[in-house]
C-alpha atoms as an extended CHARMM CRD file, in Angstrom:
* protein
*
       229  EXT
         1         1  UNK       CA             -0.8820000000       19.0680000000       16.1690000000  PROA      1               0.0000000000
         2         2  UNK       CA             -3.7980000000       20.6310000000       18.0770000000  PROA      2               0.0000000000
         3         3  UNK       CA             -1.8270000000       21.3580000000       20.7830000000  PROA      3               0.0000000000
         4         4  UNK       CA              0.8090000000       23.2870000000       19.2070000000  PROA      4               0.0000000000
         5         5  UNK       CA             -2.3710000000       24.7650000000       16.6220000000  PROA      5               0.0000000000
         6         6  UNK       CA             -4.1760000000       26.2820000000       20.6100000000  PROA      6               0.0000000000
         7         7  UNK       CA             -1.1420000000       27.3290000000       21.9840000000  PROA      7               0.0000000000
         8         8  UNK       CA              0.4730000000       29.2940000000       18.6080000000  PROA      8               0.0000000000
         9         9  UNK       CA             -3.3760000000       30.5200000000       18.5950000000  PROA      9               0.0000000000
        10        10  UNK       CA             -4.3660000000       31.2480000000       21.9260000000  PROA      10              0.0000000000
        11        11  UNK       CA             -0.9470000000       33.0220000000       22.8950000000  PROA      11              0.0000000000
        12        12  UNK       CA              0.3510000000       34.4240000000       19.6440000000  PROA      12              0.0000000000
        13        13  UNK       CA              3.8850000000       32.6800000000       19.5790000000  PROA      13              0.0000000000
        14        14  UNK       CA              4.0700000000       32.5800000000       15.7820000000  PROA      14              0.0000000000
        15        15  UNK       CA              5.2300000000       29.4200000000       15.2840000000  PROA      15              0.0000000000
        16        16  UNK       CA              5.3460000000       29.6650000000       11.9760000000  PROA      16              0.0000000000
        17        17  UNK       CA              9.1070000000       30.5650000000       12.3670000000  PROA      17              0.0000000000
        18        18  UNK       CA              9.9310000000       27.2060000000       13.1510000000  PROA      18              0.0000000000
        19        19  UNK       CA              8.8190000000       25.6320000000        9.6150000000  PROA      19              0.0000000000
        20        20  UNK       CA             11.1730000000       24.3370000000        6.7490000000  PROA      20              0.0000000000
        21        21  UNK       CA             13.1420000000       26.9680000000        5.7960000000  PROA      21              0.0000000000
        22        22  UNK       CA             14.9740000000       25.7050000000        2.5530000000  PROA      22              0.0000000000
        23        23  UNK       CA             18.5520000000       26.1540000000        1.8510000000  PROA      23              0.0000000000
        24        24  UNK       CA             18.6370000000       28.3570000000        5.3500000000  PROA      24              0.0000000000
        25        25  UNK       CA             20.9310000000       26.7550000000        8.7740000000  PROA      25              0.0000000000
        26        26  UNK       CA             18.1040000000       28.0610000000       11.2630000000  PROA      26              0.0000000000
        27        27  UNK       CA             15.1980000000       26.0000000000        8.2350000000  PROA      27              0.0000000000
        28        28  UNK       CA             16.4600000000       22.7060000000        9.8410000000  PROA      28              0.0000000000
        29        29  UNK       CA             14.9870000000       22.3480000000       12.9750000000  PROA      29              0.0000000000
        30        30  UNK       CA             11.2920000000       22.5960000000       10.8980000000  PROA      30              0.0000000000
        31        31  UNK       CA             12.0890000000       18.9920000000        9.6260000000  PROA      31              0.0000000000
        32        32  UNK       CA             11.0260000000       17.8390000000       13.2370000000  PROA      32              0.0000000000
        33        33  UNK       CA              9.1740000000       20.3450000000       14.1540000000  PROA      33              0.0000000000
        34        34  UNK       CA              7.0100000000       21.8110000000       11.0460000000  PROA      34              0.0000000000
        35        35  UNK       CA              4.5240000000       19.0740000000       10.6860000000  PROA      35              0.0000000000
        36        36  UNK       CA              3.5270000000       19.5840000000       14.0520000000  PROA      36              0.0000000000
        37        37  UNK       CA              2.8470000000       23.1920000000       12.8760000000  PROA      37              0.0000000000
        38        38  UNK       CA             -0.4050000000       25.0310000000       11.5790000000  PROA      38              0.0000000000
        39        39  UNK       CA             -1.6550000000       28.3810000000        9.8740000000  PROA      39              0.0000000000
        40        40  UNK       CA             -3.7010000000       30.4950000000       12.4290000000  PROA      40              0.0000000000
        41        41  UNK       CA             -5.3380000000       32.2360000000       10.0220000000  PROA      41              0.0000000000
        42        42  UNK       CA             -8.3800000000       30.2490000000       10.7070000000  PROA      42              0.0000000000
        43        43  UNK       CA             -9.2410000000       26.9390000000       11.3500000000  PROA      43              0.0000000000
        44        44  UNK       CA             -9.2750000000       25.5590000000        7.5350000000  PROA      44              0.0000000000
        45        45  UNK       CA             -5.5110000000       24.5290000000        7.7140000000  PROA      45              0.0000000000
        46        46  UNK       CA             -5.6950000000       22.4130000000       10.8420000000  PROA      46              0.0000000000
        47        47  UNK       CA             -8.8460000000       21.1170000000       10.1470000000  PROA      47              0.0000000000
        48        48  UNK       CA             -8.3610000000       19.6940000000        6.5550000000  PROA      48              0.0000000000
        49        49  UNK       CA             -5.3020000000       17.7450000000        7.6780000000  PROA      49              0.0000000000
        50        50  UNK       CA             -6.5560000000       16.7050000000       11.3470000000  PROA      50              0.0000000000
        51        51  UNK       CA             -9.0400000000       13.6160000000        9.1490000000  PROA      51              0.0000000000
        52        52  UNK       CA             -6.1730000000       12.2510000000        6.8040000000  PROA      52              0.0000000000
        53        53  UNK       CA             -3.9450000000       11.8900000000        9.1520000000  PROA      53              0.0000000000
        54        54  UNK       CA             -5.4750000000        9.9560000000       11.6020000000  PROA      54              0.0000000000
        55        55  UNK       CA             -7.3110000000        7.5430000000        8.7410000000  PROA      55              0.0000000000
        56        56  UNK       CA             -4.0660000000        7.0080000000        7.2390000000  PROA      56              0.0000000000
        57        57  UNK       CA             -1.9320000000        6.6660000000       10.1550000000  PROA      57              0.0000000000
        58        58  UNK       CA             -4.4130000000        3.7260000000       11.2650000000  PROA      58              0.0000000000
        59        59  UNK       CA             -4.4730000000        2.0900000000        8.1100000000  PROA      59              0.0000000000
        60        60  UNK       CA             -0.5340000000        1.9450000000        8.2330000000  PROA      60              0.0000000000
        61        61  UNK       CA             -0.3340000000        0.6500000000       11.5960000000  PROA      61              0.0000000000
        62        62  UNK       CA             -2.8710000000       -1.3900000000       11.1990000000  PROA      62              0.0000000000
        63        63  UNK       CA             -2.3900000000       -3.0470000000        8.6110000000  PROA      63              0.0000000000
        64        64  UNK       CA              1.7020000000       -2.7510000000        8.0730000000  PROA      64              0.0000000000
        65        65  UNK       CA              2.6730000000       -3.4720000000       12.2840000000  PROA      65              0.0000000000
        66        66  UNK       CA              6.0020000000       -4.8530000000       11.1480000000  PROA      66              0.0000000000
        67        67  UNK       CA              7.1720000000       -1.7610000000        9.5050000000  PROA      67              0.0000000000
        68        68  UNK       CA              4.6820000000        1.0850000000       10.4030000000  PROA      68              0.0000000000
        69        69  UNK       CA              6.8820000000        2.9460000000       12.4140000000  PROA      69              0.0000000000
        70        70  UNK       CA              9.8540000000        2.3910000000        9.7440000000  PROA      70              0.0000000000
        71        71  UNK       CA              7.5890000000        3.8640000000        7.3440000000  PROA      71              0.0000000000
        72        72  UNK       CA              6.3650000000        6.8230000000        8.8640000000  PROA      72              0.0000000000
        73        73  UNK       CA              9.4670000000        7.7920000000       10.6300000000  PROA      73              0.0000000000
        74        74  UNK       CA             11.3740000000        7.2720000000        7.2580000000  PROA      74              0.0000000000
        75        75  UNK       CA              8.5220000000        9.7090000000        5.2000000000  PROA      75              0.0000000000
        76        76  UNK       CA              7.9970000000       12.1380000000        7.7460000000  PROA      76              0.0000000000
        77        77  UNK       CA             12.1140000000       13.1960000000        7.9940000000  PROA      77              0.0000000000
        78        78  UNK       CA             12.4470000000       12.3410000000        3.8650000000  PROA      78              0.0000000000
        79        79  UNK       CA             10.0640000000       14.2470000000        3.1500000000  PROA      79              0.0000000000
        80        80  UNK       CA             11.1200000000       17.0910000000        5.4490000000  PROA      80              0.0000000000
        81        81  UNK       CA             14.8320000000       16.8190000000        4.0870000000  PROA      81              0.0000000000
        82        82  UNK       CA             13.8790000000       16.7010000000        0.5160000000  PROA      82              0.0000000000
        83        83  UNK       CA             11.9080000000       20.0760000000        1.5570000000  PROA      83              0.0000000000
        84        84  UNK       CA             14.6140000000       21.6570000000        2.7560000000  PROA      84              0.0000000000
        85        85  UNK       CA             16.4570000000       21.1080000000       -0.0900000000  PROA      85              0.0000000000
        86        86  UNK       CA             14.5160000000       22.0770000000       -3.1980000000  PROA      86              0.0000000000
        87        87  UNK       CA             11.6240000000       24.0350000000       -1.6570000000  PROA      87              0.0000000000
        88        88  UNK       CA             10.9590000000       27.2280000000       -2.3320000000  PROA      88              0.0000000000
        89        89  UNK       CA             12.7140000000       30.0560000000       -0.4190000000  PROA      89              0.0000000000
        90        90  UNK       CA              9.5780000000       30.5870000000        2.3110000000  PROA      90              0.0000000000
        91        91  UNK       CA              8.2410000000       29.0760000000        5.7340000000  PROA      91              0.0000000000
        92        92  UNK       CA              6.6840000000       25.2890000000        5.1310000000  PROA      92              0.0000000000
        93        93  UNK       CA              4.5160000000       24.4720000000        7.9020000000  PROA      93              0.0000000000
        94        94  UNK       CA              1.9850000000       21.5130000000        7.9040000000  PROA      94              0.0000000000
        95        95  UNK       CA              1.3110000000       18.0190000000        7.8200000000  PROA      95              0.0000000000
        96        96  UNK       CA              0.1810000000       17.6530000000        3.9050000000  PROA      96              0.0000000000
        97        97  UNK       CA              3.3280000000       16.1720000000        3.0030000000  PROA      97              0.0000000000
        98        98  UNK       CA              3.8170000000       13.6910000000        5.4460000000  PROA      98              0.0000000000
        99        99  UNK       CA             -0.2480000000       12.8110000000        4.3150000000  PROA      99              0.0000000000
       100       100  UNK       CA              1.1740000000       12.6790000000        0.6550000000  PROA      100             0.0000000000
       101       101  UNK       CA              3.5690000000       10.4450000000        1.8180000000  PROA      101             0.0000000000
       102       102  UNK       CA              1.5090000000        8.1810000000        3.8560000000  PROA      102             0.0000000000
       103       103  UNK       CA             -1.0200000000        7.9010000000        0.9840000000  PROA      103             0.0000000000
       104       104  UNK       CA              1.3820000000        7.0780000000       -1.4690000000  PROA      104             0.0000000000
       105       105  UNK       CA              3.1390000000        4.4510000000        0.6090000000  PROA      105             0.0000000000
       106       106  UNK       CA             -0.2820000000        2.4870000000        1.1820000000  PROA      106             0.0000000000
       107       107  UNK       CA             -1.4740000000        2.8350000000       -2.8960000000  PROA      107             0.0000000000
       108       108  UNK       CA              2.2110000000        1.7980000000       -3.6480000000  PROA      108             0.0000000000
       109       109  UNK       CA              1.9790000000       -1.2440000000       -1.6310000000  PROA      109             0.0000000000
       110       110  UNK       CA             -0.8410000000       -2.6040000000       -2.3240000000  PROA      110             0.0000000000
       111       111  UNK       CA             -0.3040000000       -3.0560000000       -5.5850000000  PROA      111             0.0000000000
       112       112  UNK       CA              3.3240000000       -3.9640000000       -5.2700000000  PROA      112             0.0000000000
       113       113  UNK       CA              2.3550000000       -7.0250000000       -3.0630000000  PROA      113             0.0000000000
       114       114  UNK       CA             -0.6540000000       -8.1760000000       -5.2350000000  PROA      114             0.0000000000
       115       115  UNK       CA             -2.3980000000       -8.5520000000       -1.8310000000  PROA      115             0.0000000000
       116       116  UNK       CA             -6.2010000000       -8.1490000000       -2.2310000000  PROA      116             0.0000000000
       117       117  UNK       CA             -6.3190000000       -6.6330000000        0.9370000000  PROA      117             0.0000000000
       118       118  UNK       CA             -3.7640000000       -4.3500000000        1.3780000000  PROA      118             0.0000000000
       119       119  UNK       CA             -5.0790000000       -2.9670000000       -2.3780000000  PROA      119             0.0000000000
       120       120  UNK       CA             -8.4990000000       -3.0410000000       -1.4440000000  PROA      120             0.0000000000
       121       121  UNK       CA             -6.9060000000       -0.6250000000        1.2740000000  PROA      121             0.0000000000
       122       122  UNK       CA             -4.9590000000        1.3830000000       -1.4660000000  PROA      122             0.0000000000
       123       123  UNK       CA             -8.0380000000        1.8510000000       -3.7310000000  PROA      123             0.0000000000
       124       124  UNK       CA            -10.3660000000        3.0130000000       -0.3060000000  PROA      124             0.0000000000
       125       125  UNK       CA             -7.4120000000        5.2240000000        0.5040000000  PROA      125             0.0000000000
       126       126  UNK       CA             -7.6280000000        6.4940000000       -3.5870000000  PROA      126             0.0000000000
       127       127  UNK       CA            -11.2240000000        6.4930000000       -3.4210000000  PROA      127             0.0000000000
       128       128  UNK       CA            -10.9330000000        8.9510000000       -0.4450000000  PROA      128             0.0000000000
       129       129  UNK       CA             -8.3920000000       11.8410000000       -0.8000000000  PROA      129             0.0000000000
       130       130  UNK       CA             -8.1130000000       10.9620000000       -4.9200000000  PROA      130             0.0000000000
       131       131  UNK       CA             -8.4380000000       14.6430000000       -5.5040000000  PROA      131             0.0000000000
       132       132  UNK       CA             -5.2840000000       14.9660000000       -3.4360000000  PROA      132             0.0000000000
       133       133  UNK       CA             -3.1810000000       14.8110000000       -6.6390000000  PROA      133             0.0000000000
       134       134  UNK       CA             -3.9980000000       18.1410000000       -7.4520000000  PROA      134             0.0000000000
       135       135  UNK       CA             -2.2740000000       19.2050000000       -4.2940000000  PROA      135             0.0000000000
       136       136  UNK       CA              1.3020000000       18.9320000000       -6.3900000000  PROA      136             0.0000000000
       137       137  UNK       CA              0.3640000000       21.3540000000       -9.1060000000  PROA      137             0.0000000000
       138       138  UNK       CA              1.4950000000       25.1300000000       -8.3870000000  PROA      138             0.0000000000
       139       139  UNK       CA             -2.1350000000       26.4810000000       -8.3860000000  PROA      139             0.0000000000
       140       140  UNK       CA             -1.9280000000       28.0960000000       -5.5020000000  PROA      140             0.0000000000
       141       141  UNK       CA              0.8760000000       30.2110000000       -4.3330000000  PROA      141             0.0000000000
       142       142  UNK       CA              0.1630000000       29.7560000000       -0.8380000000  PROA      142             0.0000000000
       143       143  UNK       CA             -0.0300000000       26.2030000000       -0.6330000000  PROA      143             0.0000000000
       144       144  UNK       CA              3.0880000000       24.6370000000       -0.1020000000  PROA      144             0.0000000000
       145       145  UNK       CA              3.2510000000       21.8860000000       -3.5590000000  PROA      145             0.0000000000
       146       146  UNK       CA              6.3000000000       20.9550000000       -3.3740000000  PROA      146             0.0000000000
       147       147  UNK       CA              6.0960000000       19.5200000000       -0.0150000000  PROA      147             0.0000000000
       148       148  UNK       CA              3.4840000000       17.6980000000       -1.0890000000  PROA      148             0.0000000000
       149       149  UNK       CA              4.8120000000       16.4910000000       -4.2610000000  PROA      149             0.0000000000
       150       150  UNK       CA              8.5070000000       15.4060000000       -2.1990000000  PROA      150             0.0000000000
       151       151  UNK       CA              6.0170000000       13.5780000000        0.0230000000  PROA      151             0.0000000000
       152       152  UNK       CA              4.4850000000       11.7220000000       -2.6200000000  PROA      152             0.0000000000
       153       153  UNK       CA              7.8170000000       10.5530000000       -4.0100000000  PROA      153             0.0000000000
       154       154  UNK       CA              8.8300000000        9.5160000000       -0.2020000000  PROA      154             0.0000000000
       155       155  UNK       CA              5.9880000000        7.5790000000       -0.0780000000  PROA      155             0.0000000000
       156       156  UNK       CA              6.9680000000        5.3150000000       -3.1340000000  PROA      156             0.0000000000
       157       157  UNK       CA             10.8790000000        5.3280000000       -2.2830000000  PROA      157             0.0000000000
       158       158  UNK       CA              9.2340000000        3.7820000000        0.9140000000  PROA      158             0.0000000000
       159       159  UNK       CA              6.6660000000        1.6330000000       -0.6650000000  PROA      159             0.0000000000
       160       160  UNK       CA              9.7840000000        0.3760000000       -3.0370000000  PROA      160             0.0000000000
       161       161  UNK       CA             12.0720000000       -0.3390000000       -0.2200000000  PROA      161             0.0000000000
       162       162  UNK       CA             10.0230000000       -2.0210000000        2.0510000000  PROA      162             0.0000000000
       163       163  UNK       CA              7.9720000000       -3.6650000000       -0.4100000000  PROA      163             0.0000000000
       164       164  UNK       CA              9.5040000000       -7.3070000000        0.6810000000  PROA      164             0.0000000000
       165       165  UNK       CA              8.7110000000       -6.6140000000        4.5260000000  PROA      165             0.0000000000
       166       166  UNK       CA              5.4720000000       -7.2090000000        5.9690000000  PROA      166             0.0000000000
       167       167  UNK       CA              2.0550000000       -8.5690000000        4.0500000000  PROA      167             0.0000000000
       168       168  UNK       CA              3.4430000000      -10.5530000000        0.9050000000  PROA      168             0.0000000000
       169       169  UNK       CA              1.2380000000      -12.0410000000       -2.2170000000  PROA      169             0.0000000000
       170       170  UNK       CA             -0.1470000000      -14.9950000000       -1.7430000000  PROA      170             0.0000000000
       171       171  UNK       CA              1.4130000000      -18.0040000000       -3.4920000000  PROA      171             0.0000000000
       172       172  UNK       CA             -0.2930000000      -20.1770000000       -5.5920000000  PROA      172             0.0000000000
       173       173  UNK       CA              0.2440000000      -23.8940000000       -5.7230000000  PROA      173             0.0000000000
       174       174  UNK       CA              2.5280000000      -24.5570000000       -8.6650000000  PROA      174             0.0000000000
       175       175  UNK       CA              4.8710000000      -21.5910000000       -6.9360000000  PROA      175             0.0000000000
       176       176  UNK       CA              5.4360000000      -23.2430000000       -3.6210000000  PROA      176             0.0000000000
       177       177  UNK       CA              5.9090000000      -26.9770000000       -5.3830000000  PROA      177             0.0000000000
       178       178  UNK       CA              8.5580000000      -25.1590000000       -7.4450000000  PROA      178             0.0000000000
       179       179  UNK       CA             10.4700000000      -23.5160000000       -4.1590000000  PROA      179             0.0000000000
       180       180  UNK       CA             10.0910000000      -26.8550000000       -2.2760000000  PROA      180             0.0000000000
       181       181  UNK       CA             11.3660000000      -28.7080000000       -5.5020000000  PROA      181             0.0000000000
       182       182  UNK       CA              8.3880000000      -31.0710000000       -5.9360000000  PROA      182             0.0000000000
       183       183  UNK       CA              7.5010000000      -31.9760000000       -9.1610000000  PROA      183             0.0000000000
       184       184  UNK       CA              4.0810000000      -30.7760000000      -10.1380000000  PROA      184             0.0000000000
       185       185  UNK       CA              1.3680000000      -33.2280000000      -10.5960000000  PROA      185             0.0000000000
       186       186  UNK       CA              0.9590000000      -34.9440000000      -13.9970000000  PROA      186             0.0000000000
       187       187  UNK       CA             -2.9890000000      -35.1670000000      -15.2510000000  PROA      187             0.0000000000
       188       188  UNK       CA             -4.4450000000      -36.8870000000      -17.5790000000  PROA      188             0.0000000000
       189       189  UNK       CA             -8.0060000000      -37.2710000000      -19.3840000000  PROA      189             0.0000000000
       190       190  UNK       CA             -9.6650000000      -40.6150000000      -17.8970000000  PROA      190             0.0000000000
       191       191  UNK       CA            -12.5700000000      -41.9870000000      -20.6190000000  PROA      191             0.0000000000
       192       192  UNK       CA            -15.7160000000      -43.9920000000      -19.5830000000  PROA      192             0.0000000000
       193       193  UNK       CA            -17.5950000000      -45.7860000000      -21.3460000000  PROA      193             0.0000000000
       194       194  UNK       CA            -21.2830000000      -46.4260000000      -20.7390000000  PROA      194             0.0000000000
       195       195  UNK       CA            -23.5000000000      -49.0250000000      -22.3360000000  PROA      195             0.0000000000
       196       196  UNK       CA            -25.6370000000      -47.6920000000      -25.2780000000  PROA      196             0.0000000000
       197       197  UNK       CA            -28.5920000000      -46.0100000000      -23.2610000000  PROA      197             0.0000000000
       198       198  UNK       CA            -30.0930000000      -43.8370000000      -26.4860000000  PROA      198             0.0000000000
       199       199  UNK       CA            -31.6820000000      -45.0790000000      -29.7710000000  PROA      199             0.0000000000
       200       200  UNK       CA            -32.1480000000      -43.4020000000      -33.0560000000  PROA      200             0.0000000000
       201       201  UNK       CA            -35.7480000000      -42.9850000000      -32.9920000000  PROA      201             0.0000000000
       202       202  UNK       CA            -35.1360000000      -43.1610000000      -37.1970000000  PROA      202             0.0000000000
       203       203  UNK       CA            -32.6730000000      -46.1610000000      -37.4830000000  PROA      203             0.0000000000
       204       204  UNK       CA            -33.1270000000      -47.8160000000      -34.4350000000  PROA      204             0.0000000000
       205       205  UNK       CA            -29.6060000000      -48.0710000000      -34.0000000000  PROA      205             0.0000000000
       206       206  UNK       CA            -28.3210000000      -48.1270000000      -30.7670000000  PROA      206             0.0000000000
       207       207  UNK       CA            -26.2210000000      -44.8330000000      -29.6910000000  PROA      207             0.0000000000
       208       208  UNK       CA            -22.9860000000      -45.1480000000      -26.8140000000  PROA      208             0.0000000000
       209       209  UNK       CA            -21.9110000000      -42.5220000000      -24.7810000000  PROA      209             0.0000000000
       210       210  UNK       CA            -19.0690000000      -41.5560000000      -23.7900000000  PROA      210             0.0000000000
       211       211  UNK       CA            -18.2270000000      -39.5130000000      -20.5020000000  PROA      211             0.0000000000
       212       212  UNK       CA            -15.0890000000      -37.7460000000      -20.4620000000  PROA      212             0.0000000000
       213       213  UNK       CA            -13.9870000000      -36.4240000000      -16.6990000000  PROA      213             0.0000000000
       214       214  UNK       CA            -11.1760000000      -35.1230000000      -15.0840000000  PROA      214             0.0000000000
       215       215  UNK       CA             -8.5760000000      -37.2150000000      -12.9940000000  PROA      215             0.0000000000
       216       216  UNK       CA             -5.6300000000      -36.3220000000      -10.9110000000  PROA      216             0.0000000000
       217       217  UNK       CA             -2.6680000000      -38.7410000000      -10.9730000000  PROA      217             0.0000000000
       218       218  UNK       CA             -2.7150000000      -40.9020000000       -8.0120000000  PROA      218             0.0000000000
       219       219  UNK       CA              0.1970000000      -39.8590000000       -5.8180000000  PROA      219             0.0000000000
       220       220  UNK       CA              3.1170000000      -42.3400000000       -6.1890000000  PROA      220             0.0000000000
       221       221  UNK       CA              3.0720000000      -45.1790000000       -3.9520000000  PROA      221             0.0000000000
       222       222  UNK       CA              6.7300000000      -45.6010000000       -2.0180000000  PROA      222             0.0000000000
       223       223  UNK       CA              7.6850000000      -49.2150000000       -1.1620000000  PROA      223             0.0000000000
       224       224  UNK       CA              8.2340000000      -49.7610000000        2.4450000000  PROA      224             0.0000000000
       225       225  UNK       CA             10.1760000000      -52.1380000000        4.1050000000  PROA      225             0.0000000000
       226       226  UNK       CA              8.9160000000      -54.2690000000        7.1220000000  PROA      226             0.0000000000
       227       227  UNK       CA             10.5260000000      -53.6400000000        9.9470000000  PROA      227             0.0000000000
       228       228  UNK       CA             11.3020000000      -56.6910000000       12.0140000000  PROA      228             0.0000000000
       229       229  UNK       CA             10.1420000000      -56.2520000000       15.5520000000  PROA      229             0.0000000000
């Protein structure tokens, strides 16, 4: 990204012309090469997406090494396809959507796999660029919201598709006897009694007291045969 961002500044090549096009045969090439591509205007553009990316591309590799390239290959040309399709009839340059994208994959997952980690990661990653979501509203005429909104839905198809690879929920007991067919462990309520050891300081009378505590069923003893040396 900075490279391209110093060259297209430094030497005036007006890269711009090589964004998403929509609807338009010479558009297509900006699927490839338009996030790669930056206003140079001023700095503002380049500079407000150099920080997501990089947190968000770490998180995802980081955290999702099975399918992290998967992922981010799969958002970055959706999202540029999806562009080219129903975007507005204008140049689309930037990396926002692909960010969209990335975002939405990691808040997606983490809550489809009902890992604590992976959603402490999606609620860091909300906590962060939250205020991103007003990125798909048309506020601003200049600002490219649709590729930011088709990134945000490529980032859930992902999240949904690949939601069975990688970092899964962790099972609780009763769930893995069930898969390994093992019948789950009767308990029962085992009562002691213990001699009187309190008296009615008005009758006299002698008061028991009973102690109720929990016991797990003894695991079933299996009758083996001696072997005969």
């Amino acid at each position: 990204m900075w490279l391209v961002f110093i060259l297209d500044y430094s030497l005036g090549l007006k890269l711009y012309k090589y964004g998403v096009y929509p609807q338009r045969n010479s558009g297509l090439i900006g699927i490839i090469t338009a996030p790669f591509i930056h206003s140079t205007k001023d700095f503002s553009h380049i500079f407000s997406n150099s920080g997501p990316i990089f947190i968000l591309t770490w998180l995802l590799f980081y955290h999702y090494r099975d399918i992290a390239t998967r992922a981010f290959v799969s958002i970055f040309l959706l999202t540029g396809i999806s562009l080219w399709f129903l975007g507005r009839e204008n140049y689309h340059v930037g990396m926002s959507g692909v960010i969209y994208g990335l975002t939405a994959f990691l808040v997606f997952s983490g809550f489809f796999r009902k890992n604590m980690r992976v959603a402490g990661i999606s609620l860091f990653v909300i906590f962060i660029y939250g205020s991103m979501v007003w990125g798909v509203l048309p506020w601003k005429e200049q600002v490219s919201w649709e590729g930011h909104l088709l990134g945000l839905f490529s980032g859930l198809i992902m999240a949904v598709l690949l939601k069975s690879i990688g970092p899964q929920p962790e099972k609780l007991r009763y769930e893995i006897e069930e898969e390994l067919g093992i019948e789950p462990e009767l308990e029962y309520w085992k009562e002691d009694f213990v001699p009187p050891t309190t008296i009615d300081p008005d009758s006299g009378i002698e008061t028991p007291v009973y102690v109720y505590r929990f016991v797990p069923k003894p695991p079933p003893t299996e009758n083996k045969e001696p072997k005969n040396d």
